[in-house]
N, C-alpha and C positions, 0 to 999 in steps of 0.2 A: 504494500500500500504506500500509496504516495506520505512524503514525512517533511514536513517545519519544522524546522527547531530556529526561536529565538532567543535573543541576546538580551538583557537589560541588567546593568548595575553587575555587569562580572557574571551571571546566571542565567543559563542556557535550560528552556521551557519549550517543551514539545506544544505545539498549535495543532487540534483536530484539524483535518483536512476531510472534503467531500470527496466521494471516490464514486465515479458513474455507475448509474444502475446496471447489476448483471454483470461488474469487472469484479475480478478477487487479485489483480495486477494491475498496478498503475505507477508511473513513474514522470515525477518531475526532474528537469535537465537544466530549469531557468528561470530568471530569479529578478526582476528590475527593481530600483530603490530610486525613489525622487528623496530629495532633500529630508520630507518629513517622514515617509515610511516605506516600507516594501510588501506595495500592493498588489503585483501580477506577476503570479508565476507559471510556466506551459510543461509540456512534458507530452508522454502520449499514455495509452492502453491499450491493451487486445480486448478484440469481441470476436466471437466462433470459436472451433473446434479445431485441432493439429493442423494441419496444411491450409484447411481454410478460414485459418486466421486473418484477421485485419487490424492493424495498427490503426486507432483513429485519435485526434489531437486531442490534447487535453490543456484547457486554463484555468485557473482558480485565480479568486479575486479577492484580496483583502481589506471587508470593509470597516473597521475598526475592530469587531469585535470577532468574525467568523470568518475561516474561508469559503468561498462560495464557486461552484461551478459557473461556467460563462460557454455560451455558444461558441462554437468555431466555423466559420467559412469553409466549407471542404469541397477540396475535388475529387473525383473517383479514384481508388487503389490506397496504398497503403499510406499513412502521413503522419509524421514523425515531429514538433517543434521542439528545437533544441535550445536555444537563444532568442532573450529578447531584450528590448532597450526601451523604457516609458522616458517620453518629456514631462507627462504630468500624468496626474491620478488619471484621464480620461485618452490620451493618447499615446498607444504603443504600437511597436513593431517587432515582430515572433520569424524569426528562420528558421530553417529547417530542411525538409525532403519527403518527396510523396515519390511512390512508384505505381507506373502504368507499365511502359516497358521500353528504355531504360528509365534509371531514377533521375528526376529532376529535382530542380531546387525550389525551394517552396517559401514566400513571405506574406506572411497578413500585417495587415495593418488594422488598427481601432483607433 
């Protein structure tokens, strides 16, 4: 399961994290901080069965008190965000990679 741990005053506190319906794996890769906090972070999950598994993106959103899952923009085949960069609490940008066939590079924006 996806996992926060924050920082305050020298003591490091695990933050519940929301994990998508129906995943028992998930994985965050990325982590943005504006000045006052560090509110978006991406990652991906599987859904299905052995070979016909799919990677699909995953963000969560920290609004003071919860993390919270957030829609993702997808295209078809598998999509992975590994990196992201916020200018502010409402604007980010998430990289990464999706595969059709071959793999391409993949960038959303909020």
């Amino acid at each position: 399961m996806p996992l926060v741990e924050h920082s305050s005053a020298g003591t490091w506190r695990v933050q519940p994290i929301q994990a998508p319906s129906g995943t028992t794996d998930a994985n965050l890769a990325g982590i943005s901080c504006t000045a006052a906090a560090c509110r978006t972070a991406v990652g991906h999950y599987p859904t299905g069965p052995g070979n016909a598994r799919l990677y699909l993106p995953l963000a969560e959103y920290w609004d003071g008190s919860t993390w919270r899952l957030q829609a993702t923009a997808s295209p078809a085949g598998h999509k992975i965000l590994g990196g992201i960069s916020c200018t502010s609490a409402g604007s980010c940008t998430a990289v990464g990679w999706y595969r059709l066939s071959p793999y391409q590079t993949l960038a959303k924006q909020r």
